[in-house]
C-alpha positions in Angstrom: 7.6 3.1 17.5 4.0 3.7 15.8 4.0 2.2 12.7 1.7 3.1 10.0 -0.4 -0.1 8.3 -1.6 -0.8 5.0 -2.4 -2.5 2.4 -3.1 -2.6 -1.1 -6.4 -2.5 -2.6 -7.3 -4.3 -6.0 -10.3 -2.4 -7.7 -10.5 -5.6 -10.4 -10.5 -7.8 -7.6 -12.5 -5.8 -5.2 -10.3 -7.4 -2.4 -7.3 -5.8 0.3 -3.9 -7.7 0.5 -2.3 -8.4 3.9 -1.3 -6.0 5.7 2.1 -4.5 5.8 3.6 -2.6 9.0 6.0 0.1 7.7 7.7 3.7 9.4 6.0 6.1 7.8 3.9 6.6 4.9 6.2 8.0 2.9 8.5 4.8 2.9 4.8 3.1 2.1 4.2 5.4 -1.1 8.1 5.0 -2.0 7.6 1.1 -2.1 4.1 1.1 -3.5 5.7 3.0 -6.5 9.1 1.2 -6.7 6.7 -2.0 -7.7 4.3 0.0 -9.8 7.5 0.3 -12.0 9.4 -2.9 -11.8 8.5 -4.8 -14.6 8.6 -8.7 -14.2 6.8 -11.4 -15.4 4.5 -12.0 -12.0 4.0 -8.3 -11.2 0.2 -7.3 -11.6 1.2 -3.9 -9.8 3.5 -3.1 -13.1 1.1 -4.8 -15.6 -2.0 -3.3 -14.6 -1.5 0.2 -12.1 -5.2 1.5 -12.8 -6.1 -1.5 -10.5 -4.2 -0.6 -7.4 -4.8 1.9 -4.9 -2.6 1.5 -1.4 -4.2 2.5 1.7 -3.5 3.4 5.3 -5.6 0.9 7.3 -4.5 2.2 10.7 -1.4 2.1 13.4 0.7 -0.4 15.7 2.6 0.8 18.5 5.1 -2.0 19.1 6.1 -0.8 22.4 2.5 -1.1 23.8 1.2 -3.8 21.2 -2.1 -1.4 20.6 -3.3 -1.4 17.1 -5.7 0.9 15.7 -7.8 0.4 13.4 -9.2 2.9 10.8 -11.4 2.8 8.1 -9.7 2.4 4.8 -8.3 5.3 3.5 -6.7 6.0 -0.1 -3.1 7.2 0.1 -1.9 6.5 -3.4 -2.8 5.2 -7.2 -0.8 2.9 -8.9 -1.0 5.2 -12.1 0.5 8.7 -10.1 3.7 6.0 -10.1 3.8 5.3 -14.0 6.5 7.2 -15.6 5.6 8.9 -18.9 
């Protein structure tokens, strides 16, 4: 299966976090905005959504084992997941 990965980017920060493996990036943007709106006490992603953007950094096949790479490329702000 090719799996899409990515990772989300801290403007504040100016830094990537690991990189997740996930189906598609619509389960990605589904996720990404399931935190964005899960208040808790530990979750920056609730707290501050103007500072996270997730991106698509690439593929893995994990029936060949080939990744490949891509530059960075914005899928999703944490503020288009903040309910009005």
């Amino acid at each position: 299966m090719k799996m899409t990965i990515v990772s989300i980017f801290d403007r504040a920060a100016a830094l990537y976090s690991r990189p997740a493996f996930v189906g598609s990036r619509a389960a990605a943007v589904r996720s990404f905005g399931d935190e964005v709106r899960t208040p808790r006490e530990n979750n920056d992603l609730n707290k501050h959504p103007g500072d996270f953007e997730l991106h698509a950094l690439g593929f893995f096949d994990d029936e060949t084992g080939e990744l490949i790479a891509q530059k960075p490329e914005r899928i999703t702000f944490g503020m288009d997941h903040v309910q009005s």
